[in-house]
KOLKOL-616966 format. One record per atom (N, C-alpha, C): residue in three letters; atom name; x, y, z. Coordinates in nm, 2 decimals. Example, Ala and Ser with C-alpha at 12.3 -4.5 7.8 and 13.67 -1.06 7.14 Angstrom:
REM KOLKOL-616966
ALA | N | 1.32 | -0.57 | 0.78
ALA | CA | 1.23 | -0.45 | 0.78
ALA | C | 1.32 | -0.33 | 0.78
SER | N | 1.28 | -0.22 | 0.71
SER | CA | 1.37 | -0.11 | 0.71
SER | C | 1.29 | 0.00 | 0.79
END
This chain:
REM KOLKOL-616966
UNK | N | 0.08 | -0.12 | 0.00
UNK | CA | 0.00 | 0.00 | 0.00
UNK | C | 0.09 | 0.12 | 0.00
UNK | N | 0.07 | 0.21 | -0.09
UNK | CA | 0.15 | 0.32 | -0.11
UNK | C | 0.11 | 0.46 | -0.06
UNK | N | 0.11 | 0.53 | 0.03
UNK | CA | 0.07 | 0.65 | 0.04
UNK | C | 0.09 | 0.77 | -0.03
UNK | N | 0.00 | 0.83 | -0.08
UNK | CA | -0.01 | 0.96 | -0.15
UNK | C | 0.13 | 1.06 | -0.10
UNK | N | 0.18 | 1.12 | -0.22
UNK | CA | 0.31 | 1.18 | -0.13
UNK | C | 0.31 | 1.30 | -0.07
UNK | N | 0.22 | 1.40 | -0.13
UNK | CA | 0.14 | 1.50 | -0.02
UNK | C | 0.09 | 1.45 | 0.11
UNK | N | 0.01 | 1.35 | 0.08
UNK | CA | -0.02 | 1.34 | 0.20
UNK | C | 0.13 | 1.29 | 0.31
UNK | N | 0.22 | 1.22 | 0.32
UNK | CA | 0.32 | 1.19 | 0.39
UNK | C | 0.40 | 1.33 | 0.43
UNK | N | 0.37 | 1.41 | 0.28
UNK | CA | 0.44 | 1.55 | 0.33
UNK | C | 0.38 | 1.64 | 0.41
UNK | N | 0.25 | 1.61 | 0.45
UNK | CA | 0.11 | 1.68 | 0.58
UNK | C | 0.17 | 1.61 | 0.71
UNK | N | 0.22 | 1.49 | 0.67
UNK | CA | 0.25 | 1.38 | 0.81
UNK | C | 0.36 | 1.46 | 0.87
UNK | N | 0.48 | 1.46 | 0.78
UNK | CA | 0.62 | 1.48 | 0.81
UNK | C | 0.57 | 1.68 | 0.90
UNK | N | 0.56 | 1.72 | 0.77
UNK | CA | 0.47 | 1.86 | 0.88
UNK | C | 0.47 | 1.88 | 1.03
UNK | N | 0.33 | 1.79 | 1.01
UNK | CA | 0.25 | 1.80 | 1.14
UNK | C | 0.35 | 1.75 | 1.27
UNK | N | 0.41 | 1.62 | 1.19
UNK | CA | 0.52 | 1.60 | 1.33
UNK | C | 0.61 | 1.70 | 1.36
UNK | N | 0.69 | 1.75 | 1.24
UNK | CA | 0.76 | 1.88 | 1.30
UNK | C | 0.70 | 1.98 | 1.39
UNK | N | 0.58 | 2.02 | 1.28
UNK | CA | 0.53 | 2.12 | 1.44
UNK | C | 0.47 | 2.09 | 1.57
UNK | N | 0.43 | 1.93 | 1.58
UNK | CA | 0.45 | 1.90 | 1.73
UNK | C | 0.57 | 1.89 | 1.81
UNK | N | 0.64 | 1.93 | 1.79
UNK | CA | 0.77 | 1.94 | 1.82
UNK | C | 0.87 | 2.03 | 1.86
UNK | N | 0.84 | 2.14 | 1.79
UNK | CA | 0.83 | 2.30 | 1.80
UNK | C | 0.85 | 2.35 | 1.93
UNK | N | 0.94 | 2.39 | 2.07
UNK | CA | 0.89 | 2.52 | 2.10
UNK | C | 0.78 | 2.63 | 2.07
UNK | N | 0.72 | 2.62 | 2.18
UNK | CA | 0.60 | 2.71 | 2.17
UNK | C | 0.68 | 2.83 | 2.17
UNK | N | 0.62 | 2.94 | 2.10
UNK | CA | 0.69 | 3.07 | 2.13
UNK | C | 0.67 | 3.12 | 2.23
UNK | N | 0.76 | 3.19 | 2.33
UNK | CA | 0.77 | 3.23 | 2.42
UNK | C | 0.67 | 3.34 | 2.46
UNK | N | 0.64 | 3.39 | 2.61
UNK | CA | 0.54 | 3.49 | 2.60
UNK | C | 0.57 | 3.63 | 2.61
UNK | N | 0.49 | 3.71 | 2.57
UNK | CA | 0.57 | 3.85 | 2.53
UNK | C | 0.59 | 3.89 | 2.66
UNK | N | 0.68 | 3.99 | 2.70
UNK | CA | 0.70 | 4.04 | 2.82
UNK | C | 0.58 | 4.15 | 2.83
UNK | N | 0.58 | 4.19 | 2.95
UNK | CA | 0.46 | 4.21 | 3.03
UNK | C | 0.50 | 4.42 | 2.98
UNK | N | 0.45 | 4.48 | 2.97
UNK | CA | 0.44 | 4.59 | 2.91
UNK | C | 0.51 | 4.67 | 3.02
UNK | N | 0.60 | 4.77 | 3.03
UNK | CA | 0.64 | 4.81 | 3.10
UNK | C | 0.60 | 5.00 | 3.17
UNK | N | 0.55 | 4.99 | 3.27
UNK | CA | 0.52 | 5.13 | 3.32
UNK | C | 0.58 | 5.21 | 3.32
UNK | N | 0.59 | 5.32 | 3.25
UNK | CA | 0.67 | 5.44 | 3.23
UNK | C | 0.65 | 5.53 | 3.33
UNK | N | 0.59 | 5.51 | 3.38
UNK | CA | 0.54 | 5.66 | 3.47
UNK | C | 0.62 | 5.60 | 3.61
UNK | N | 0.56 | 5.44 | 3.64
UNK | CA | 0.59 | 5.37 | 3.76
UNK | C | 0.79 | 5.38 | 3.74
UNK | N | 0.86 | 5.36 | 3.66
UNK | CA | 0.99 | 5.37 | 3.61
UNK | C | 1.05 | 5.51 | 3.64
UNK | N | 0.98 | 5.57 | 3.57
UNK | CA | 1.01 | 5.76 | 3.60
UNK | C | 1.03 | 5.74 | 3.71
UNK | N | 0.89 | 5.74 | 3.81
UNK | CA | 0.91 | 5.74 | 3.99
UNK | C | 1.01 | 5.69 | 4.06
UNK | N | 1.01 | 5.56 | 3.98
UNK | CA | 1.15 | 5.50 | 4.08
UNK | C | 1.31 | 5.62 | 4.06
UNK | N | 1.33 | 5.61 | 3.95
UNK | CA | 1.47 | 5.67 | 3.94
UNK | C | 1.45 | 5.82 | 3.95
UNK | N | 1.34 | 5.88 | 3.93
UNK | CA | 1.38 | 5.98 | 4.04
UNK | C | 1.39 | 6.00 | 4.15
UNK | N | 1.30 | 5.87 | 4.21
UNK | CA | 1.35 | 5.85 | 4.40
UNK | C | 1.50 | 5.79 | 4.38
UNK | N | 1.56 | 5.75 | 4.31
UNK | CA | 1.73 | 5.67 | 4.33
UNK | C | 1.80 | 5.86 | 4.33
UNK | N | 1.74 | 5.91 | 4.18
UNK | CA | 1.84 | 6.02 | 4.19
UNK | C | 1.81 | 6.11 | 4.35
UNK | N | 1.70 | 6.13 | 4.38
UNK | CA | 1.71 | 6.26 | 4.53
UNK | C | 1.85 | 6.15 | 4.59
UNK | N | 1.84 | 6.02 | 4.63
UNK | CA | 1.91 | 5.91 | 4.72
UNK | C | 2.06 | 5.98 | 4.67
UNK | N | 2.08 | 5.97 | 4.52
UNK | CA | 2.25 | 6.05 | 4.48
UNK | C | 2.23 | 6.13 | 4.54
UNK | N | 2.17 | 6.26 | 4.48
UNK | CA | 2.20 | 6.37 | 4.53
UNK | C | 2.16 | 6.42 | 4.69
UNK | N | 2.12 | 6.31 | 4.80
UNK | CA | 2.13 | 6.32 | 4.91
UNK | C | 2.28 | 6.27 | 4.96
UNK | N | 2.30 | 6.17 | 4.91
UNK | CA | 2.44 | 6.13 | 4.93
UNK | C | 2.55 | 6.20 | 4.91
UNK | N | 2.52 | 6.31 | 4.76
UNK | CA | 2.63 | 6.35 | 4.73
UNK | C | 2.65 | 6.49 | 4.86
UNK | N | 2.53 | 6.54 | 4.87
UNK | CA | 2.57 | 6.67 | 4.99
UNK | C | 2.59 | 6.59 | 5.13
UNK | N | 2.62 | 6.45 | 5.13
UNK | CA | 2.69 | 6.41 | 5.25
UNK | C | 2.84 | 6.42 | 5.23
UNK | N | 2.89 | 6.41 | 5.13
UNK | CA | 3.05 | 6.47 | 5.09
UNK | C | 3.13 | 6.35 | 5.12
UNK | N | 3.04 | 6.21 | 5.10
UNK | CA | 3.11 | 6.08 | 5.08
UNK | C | 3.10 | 6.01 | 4.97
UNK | N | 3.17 | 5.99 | 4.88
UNK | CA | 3.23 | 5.90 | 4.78
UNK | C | 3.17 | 5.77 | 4.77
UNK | N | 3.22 | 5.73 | 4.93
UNK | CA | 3.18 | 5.55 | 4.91
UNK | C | 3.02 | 5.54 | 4.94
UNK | N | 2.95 | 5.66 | 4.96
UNK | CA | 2.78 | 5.67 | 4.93
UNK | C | 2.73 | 5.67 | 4.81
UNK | N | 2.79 | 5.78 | 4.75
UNK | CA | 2.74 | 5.79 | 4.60
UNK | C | 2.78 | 5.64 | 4.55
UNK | N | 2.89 | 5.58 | 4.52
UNK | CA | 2.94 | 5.49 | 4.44
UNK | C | 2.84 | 5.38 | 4.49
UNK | N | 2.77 | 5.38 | 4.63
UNK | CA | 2.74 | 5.26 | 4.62
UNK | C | 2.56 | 5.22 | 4.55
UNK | N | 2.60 | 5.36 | 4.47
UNK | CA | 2.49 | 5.40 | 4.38
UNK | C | 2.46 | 5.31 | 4.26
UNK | N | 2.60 | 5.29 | 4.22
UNK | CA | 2.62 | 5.22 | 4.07
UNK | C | 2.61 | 5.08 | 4.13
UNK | N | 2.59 | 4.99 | 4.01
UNK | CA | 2.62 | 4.87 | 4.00
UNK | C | 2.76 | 4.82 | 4.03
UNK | N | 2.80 | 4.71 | 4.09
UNK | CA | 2.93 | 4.67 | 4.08
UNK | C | 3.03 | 4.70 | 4.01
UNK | N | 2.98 | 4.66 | 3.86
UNK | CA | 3.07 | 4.69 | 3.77
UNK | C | 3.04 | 4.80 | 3.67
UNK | N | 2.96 | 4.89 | 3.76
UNK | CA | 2.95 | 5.02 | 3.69
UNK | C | 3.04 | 5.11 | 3.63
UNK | N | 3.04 | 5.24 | 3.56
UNK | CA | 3.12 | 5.30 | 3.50
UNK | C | 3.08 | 5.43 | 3.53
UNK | N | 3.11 | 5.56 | 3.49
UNK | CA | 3.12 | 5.68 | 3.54
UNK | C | 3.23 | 5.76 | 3.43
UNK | N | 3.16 | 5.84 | 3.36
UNK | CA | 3.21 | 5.94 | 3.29
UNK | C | 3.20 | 6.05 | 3.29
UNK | N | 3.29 | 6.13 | 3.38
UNK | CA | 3.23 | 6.28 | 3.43
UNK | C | 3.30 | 6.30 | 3.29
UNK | N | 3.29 | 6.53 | 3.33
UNK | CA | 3.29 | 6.57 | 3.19
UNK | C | 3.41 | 6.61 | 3.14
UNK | N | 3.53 | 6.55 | 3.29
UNK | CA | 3.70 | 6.58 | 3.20
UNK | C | 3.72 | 6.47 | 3.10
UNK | N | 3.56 | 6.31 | 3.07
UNK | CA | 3.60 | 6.22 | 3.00
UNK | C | 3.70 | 6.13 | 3.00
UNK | N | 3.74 | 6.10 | 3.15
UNK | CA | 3.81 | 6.01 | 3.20
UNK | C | 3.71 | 5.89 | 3.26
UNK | N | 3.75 | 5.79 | 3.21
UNK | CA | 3.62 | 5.70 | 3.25
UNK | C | 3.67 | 5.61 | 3.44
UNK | N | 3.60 | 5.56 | 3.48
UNK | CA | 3.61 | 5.51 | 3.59
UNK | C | 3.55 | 5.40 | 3.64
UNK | N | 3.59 | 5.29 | 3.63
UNK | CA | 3.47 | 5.18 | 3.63
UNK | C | 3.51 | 5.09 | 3.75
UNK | N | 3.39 | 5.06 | 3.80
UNK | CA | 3.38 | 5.02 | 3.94
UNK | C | 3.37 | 5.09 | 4.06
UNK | N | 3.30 | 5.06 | 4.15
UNK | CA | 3.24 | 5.15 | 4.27
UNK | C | 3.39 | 5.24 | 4.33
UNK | N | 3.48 | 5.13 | 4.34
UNK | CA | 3.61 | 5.19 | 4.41
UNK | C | 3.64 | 5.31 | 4.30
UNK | N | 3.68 | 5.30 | 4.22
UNK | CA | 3.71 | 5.46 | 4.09
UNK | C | 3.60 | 5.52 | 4.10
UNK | N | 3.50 | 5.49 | 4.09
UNK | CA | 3.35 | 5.59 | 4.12
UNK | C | 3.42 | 5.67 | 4.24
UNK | N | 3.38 | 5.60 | 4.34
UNK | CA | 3.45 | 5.72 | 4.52
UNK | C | 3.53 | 5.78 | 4.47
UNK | N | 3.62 | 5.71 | 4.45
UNK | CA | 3.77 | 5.81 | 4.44
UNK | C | 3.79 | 5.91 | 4.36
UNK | N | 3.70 | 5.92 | 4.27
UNK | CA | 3.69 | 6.05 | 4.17
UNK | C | 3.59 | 6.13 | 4.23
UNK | N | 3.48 | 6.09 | 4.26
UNK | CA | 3.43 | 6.23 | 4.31
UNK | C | 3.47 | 6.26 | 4.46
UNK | N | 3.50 | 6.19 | 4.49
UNK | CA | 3.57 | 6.19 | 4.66
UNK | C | 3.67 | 6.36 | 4.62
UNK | N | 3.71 | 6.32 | 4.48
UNK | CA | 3.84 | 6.43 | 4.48
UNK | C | 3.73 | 6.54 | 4.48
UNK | N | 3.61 | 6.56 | 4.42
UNK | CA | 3.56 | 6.69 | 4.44
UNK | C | 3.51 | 6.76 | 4.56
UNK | N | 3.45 | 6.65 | 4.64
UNK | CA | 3.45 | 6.65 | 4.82
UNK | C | 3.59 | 6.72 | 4.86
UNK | N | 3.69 | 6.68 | 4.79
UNK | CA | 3.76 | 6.73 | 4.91
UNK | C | 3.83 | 6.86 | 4.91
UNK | N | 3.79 | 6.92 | 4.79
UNK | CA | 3.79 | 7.08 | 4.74
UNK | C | 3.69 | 7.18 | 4.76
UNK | N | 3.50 | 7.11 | 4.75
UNK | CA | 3.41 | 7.21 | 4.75
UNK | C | 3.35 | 7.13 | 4.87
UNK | N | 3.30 | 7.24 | 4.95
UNK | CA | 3.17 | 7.19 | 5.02
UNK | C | 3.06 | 7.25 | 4.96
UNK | N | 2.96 | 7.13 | 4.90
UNK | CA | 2.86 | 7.13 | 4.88
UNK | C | 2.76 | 7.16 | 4.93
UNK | N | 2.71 | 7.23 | 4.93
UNK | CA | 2.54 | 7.25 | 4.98
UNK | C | 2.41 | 7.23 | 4.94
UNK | N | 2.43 | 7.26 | 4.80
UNK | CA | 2.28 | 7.22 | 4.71
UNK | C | 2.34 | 7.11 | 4.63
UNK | N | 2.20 | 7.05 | 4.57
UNK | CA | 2.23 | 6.93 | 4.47
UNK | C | 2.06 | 6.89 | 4.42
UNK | N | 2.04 | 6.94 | 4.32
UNK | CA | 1.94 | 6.89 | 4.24
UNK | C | 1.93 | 6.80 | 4.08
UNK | N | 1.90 | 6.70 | 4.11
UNK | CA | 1.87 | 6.64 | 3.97
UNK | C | 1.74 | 6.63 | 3.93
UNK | N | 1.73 | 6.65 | 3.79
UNK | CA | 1.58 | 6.65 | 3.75
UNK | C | 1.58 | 6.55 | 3.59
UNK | N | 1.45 | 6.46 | 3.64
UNK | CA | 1.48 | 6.35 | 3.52
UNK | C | 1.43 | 6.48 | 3.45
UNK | N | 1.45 | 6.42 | 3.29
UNK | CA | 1.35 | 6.49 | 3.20
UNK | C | 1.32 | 6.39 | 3.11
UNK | N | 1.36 | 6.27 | 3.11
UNK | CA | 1.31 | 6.14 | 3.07
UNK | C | 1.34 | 6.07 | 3.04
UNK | N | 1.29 | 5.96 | 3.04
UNK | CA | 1.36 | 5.81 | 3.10
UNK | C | 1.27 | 5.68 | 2.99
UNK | N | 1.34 | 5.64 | 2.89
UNK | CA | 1.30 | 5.54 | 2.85
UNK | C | 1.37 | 5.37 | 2.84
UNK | N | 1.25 | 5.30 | 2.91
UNK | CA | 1.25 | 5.18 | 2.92
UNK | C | 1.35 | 5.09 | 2.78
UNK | N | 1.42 | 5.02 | 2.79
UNK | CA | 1.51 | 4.91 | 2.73
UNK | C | 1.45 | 4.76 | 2.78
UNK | N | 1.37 | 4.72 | 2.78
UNK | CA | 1.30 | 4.58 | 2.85
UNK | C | 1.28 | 4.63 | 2.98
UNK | N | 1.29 | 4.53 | 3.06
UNK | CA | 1.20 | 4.52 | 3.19
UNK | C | 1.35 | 4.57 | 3.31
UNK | N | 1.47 | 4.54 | 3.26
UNK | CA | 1.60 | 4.57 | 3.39
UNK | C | 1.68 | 4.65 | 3.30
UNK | N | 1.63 | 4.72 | 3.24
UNK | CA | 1.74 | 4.87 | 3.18
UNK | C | 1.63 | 5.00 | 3.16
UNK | N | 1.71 | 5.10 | 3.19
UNK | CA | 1.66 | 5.21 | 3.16
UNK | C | 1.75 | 5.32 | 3.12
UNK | N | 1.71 | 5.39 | 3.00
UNK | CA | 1.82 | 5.52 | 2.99
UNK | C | 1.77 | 5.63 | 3.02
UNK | N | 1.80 | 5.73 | 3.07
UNK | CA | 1.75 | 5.84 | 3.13
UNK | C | 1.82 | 5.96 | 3.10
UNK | N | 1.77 | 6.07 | 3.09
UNK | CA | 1.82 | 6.19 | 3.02
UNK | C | 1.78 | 6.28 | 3.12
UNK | N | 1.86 | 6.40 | 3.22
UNK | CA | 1.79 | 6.48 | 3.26
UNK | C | 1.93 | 6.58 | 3.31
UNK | N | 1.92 | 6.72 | 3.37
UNK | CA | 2.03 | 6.76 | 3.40
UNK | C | 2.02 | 6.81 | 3.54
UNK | N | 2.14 | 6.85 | 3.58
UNK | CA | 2.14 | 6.87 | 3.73
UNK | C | 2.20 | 7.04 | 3.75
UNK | N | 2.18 | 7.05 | 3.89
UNK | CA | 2.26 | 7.16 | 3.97
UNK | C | 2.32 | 7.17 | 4.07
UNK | N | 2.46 | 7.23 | 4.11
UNK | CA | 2.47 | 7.19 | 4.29
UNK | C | 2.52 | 7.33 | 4.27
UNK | N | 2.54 | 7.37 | 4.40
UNK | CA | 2.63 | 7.47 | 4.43
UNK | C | 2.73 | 7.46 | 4.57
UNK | N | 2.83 | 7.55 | 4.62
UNK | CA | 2.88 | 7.55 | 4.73
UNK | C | 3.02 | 7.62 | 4.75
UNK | N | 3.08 | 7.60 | 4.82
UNK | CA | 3.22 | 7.69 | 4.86
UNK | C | 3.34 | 7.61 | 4.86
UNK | N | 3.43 | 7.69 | 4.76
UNK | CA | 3.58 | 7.63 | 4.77
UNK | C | 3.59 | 7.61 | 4.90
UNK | N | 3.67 | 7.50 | 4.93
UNK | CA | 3.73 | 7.47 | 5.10
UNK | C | 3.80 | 7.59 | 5.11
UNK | N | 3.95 | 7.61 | 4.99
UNK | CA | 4.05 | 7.72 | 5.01
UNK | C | 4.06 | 7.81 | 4.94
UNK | N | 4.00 | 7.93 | 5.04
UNK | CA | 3.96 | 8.08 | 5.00
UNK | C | 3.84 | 8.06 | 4.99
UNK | N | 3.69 | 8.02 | 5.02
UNK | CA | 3.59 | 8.02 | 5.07
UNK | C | 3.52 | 8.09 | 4.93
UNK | N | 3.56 | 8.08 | 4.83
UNK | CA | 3.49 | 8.14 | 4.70
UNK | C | 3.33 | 8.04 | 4.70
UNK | N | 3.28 | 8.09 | 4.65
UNK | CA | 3.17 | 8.02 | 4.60
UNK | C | 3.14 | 7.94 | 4.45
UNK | N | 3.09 | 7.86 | 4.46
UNK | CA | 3.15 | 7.75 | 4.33
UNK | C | 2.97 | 7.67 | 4.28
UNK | N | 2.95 | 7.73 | 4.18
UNK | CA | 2.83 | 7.69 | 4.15
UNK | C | 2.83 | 7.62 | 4.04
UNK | N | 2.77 | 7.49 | 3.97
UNK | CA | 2.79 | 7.41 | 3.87
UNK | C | 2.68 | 7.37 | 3.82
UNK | N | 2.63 | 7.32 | 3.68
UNK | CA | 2.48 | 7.26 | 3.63
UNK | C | 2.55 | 7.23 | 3.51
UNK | N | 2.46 | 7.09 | 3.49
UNK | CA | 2.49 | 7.08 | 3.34
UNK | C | 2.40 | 6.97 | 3.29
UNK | N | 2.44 | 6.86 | 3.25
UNK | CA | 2.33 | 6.75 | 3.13
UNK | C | 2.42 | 6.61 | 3.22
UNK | N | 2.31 | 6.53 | 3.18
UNK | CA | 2.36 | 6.38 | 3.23
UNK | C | 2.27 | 6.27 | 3.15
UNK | N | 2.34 | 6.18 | 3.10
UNK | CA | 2.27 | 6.05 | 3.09
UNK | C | 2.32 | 5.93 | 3.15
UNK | N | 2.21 | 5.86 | 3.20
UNK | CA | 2.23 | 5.77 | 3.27
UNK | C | 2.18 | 5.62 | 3.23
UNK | N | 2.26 | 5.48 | 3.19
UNK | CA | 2.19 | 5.37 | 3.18
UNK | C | 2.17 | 5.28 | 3.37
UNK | N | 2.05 | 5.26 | 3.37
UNK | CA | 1.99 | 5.22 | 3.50
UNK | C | 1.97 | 5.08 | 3.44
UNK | N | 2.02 | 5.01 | 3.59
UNK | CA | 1.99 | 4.86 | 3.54
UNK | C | 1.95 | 4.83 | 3.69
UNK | N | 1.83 | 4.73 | 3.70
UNK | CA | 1.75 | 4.65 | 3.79
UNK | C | 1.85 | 4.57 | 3.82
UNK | N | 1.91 | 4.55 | 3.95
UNK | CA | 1.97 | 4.41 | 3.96
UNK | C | 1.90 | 4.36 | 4.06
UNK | N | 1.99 | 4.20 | 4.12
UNK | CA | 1.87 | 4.09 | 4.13
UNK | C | 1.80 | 4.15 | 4.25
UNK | N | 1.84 | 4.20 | 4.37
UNK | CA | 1.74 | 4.25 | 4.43
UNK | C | 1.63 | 4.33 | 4.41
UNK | N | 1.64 | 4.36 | 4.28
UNK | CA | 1.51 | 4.44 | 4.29
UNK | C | 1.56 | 4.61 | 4.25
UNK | N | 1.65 | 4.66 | 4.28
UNK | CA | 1.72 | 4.81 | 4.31
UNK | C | 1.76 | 4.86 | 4.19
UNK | N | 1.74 | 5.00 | 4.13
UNK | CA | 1.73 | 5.03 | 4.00
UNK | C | 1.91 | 5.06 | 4.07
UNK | N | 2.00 | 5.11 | 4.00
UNK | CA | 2.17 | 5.10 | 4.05
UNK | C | 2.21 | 5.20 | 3.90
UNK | N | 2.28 | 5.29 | 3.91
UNK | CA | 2.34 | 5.35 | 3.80
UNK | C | 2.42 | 5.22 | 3.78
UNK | N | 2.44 | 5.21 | 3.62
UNK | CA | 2.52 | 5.12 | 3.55
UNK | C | 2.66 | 5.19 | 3.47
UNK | N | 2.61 | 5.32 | 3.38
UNK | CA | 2.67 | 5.39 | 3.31
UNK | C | 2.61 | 5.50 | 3.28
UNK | N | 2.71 | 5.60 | 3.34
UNK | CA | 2.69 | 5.77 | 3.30
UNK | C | 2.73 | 5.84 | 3.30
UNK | N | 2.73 | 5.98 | 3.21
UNK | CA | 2.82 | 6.04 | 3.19
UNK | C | 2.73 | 6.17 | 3.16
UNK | N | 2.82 | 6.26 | 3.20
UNK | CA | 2.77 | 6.41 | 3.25
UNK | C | 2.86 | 6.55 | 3.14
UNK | N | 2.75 | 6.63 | 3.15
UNK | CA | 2.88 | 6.76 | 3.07
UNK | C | 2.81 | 6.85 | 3.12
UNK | N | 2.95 | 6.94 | 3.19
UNK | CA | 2.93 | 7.08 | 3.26
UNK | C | 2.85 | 7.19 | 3.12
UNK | N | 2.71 | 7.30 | 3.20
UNK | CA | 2.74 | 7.40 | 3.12
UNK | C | 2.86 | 7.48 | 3.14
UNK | N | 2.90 | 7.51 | 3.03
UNK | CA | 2.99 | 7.61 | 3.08
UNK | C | 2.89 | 7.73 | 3.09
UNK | N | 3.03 | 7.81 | 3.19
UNK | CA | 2.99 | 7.96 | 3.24
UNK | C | 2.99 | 8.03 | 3.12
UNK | N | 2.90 | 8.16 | 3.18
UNK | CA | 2.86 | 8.23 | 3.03
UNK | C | 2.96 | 8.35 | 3.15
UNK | N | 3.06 | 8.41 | 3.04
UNK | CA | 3.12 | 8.59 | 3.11
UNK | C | 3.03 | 8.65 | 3.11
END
């Protein structure tokens, strides 16, 4: 008895796609607004930390193997080079103000986010008591790690410059 060869080619088919991986399910839609809120409650946390004039606070901002690109464009990666670079600015100005403001933040899946917003601080040279005020632009990639905690990953900032 010989079978039709279409039909064997419906057989051969059908077994393949019982076979198949099902396609996986889409990920679950991500809240932008709920996102926004978080990382701008992480940034007040920096910029409370940073008017504590400790290093090893801010840094323990970032991710482990975080990175850090301020605007002289020397890169810094890892919590330890995070402190120790801004630690150097701690230990020239005291700070007083520190404001960041998202201006927005879009989702990369469900544990990344990139964020765009710019900041302000101001405060006094330690030596000669000058006053030293600064603002400029920042982006930032935010990544969820396993606890749950949105963590700067990678970012990098640029001073306005002063206008004479």
């Amino acid at each position: 008895m010989s079978m039709h060869p279409r039909l064997s080619s419906v057989f051969v088919l059908l077994a393949l796609g019982a076979c198949a991986k099902p396609a996986p399910e889409p990920a679950p839609p991500v809240d932008v607004a709920a996102v926004k809120d978080a990382i701008q409650a992480r940034e007040k946390e920096w910029s409370a930390a940073y008017l504590t004039a400790d290093g090893n606070a801010v840094a323990a901002l970032y991710t482990e193997d975080g990175a850090s690109v301020p605007n002289t464009g020397d890169w810094h990666r890892g919590r330890a080079a995070i402190a120790k670079d801004i630690q150097s600015q701690f230990d020239s100005v005291t700070f007083t103000t520190r404001e960041d403001i998202t201006d927005e933040v879009i989702p990369a899946g469900s544990d990344y986010v990139f964020e765009l917003g710019h900041y302000a601080a101001s405060g006094t040279y330690k030596v000669g008591g000058k006053p030293r005020s600064v603002s400029g632009r920042y982006a930032v990639l935010w990544r969820k790690d396993a606890d749950g905690a949105w963590r700067l990953h990678r970012d990098i900032g640029s001073e306005t410059p002063t206008k004479p």
